[in-house]
Structures are given as structure tokens and as C-alpha cells.
C-alpha positions in Angstrom: 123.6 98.7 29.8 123.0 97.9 33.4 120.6 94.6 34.8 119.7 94.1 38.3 121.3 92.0 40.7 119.9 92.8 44.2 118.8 95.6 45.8 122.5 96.7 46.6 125.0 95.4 43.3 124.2 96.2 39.3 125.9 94.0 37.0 127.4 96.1 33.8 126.7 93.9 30.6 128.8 96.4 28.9 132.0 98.6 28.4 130.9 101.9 29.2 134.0 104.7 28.2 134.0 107.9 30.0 133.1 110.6 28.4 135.6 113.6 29.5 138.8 114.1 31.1 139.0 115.2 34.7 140.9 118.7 34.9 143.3 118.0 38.0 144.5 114.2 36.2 145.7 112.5 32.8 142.8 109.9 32.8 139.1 109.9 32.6 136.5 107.6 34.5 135.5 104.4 33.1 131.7 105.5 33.5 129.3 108.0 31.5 126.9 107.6 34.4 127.5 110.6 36.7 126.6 108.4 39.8 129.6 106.4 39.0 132.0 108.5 37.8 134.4 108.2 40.6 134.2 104.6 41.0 136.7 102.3 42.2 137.8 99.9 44.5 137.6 99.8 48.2 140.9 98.9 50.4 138.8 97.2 52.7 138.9 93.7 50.8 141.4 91.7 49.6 141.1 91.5 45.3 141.0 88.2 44.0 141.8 86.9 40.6 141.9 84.0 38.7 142.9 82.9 35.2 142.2 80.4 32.2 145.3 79.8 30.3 143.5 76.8 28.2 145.5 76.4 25.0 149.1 76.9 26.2 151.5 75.1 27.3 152.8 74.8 30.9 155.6 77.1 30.6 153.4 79.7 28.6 150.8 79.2 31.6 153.5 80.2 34.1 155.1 82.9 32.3 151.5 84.4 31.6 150.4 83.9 35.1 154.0 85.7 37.1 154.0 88.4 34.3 150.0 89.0 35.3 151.1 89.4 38.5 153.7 92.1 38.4 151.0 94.1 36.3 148.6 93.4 39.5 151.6 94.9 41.5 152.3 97.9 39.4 148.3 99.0 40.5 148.3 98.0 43.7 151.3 99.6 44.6 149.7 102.8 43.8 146.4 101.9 45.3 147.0 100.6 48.0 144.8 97.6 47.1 145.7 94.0 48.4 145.7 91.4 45.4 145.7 88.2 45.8 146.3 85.2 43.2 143.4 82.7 43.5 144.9 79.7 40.7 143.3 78.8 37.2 139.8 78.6 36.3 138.2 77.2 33.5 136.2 80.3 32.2 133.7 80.5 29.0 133.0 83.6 27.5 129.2 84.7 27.6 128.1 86.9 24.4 125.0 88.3 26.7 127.4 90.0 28.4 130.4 90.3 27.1 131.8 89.0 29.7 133.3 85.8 31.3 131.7 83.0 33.8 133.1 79.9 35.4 132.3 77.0 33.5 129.4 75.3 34.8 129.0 78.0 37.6 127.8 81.4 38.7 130.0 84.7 38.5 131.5 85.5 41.7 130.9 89.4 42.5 132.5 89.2 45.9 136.2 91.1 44.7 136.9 88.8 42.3 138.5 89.3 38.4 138.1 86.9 36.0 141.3 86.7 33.8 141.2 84.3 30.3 143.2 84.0 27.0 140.9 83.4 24.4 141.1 83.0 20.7 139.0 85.6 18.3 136.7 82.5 17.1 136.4 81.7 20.8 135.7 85.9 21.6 134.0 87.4 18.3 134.0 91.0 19.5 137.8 90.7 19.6 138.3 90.5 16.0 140.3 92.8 13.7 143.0 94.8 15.9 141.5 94.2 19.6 144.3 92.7 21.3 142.5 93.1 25.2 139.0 93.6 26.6 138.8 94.4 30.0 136.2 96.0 32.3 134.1 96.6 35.9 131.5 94.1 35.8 129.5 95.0 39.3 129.3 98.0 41.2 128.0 99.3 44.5 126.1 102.4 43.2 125.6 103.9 47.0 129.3 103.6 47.7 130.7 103.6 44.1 132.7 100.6 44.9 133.4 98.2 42.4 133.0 94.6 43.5 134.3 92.9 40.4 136.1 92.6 36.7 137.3 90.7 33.9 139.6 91.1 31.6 140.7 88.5 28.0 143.1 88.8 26.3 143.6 87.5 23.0 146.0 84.4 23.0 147.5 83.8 20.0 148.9 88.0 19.9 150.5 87.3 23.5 152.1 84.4 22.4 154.0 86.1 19.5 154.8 89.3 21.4 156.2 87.7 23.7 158.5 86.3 21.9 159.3 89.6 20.1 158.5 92.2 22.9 158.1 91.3 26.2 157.5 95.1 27.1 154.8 95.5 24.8 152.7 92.5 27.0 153.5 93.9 30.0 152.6 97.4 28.6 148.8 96.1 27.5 148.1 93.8 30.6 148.7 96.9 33.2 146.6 98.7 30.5 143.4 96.3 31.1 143.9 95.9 34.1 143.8 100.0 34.8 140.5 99.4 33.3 139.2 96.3 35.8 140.1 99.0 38.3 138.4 101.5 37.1 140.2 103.9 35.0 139.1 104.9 31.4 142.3 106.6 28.4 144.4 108.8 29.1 145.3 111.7 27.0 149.5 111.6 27.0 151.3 108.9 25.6 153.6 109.5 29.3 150.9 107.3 31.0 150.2 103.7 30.0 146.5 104.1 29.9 146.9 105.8 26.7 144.8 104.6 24.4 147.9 103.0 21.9 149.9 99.9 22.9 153.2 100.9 23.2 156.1 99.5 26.0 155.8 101.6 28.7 155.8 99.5 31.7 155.4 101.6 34.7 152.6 104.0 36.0 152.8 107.7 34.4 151.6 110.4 37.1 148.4 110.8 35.6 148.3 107.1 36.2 148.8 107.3 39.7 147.1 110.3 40.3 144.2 108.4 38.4 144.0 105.3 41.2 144.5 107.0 44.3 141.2 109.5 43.6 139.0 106.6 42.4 140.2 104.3 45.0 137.8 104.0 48.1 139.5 104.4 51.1 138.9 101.7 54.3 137.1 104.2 56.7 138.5 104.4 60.2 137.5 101.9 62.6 
């Protein structure tokens, strides 16, 4: 479901899986819409992010936070896409849109993912196995450039696993975060956007063959 937000940016209120896999790459687009199929980020801008890690601890916060960041690096690596770590941010979840919001304030749409741990009471549509929710939430329909994301993750499942498998958190925050960017499932278990959480923690080539042809290229000054 898409809502207006000026003449130039739509606002997506709502996951939107892709519906078939491209031939030449293990991955499909995030979008049914065929005017955003191949949508992605620009390298033009720098990719901000920042996260709510309300409910844990300090040393939770910063091993949440630096393990966040190698996932971000994993991408960008392959993209080509400058990330940068903006701090914490108190965010509330909105059920109109499935989405997150700063607390007391207005989503930011310039570049910017919002990142949160939240709890299922806290996230409803998280409930039964949904461990992560992640997706673009504005695009640029006349460039196909997305402009911004969020991704939660549900709090109380990182905690424990990371505890027990470290690999296994690292595997499903690369995983959302393939789908901030852009990226829908993959079809071979080789690439970590395959739809099962597993402890693959590097990019399969389908992977990186997926994020170099939706990422928009700076053009040539």
C-alpha cells in the first residue's frame, strides 16, 4: 500500500515481497510494482542509521550496536554504499504503518534507517516465530532510489541467541538489513537472504550480485 508524500517521495506503509526471481541472480526484488522493481540505493548520499536499544543494558546496547555495524559493513562493502552510525534514538512503533517514528517527532526520509529492539507486546505483528521485520519505507519512483528503511528486531530472541549463537544474530541482522536495502529471498541456502535463519555470516554471490544491480550508481560529474 503506498500514501503520498510530495510530488517526488511515496511512503510504503507496507512490506511488499517480490514476486519472481530474476534469471541472471539468487535473489528477487523487494517490490511487486514493476516501476520499482530494481530499486535501490543511490551512492550519492551518505546512509544514516540510528537505533533504540531501550530495555537492555549498557553492555547489551554496545554489543548490539558494534555487531549492527559489521552487518552494515558486510552490505556496504558490496555496494559501495557509505554508512554512517548516527547514535540512539528513542523510536515508537506506529501500527498505521508498520513502521517506526522518533518519539515525539516526524520520520526522517532524507537516507536515514530507523533500527529498534522491541518486545512482541510492544510490536504485535511480530508474534509467533517473527524474529525481524525490516523494510524500504520511501522511494523515489522516477529514479528508483530508496531514500529510507527501518528495520526491529525482536529483543528478547537477540538476547538469548546471543548468548547461544552469536552467528545466528549476525546471520538475521545482515538478513534485514539486505531487505532495508532493497533485496527480497533468495532461493539457495548459499546466500544469507534465504528465507531460513541459519549462521551464515558473509554475502553469497547471489548476494552480491543482488546489491550491485539494484544499487544506483552516483552519475558522473
Amino acid at each position: 500500500m503506498l500514501t503520498g508524500l510530495t510530488g517526488l517521495v511515496i511512503l510504503l506503509v507496507a512490506a511488499l515481497p517480490a514476486s519472481a526471481a530474476r534469471a541472471d541472480a539468487d535473489y528477487t526484488g523487494f517490490f511487486e510494482q514493476r516501476e520499482l522493481a530494481e530499486a535501490g540505493w543511490s551512492t550519492c548520499s551518505t546512509l544514516t542509521w540510528t537505533v533504540d536499544v531501550t530495555g537492555m543494558t549498557t553492555r547489551q546496547a554496545r554489543i548490539e550496536v558494534r555487531a549492527l555495524k559489521m552487518a552494515w559493513a558486510t552490505w556496504s562493502g558490496s555496494a559501495g554504499i557509505r554508512v554512517e552510525y548516527s547514535g540512539r534514538e528513542r523510536l515508537a512503533y506506529d501500527p498505521s504503518t508498520y513502521g517506526l517514528r522518533p518519539v515525539g517527532g516526524t520520520p526522517r526520509t532524507d537516507h536515514h534507517v530507523y533500527i529498534a529492539f522491541k518486545t512482541t507486546s510492544q510490536v504485535p505483528i511480530m508474534a509467533r516465530n517473527a524474529v525481524g521485520l525490516a523494510m524500504p519505507t520511501a522511494v523515489i519512483p522516477a529514479t528508483q532510489e530508496i531514500t529510507a528503511g527501518m528495520t526491529i528486531f525482536r529483543r528478547g530472541y537477540v538476547v538469548e541467541q546471543r548468548r547461544n549463537s552469536p552467528d545466528r544474530i549476525a546471520n538475521l541482522y545482515i538478513h534485514e538489513l539486505g531487505h532495508v536495502l532493497g533485496l527480497g529471498h533468495a532461493g539457495s541456502a548459499r546466500n544469507v537472504m534465504h528465507p531460513t535463519l541459519g549462521e551464515l555470516t558473509r554475502l553469497g554471490d547471489g548476494d552480491a550480485a543482488g546489491i550491485r544491480d539494484i544499487t544506483r550508481p552516483c552519475p558522473a560529474s
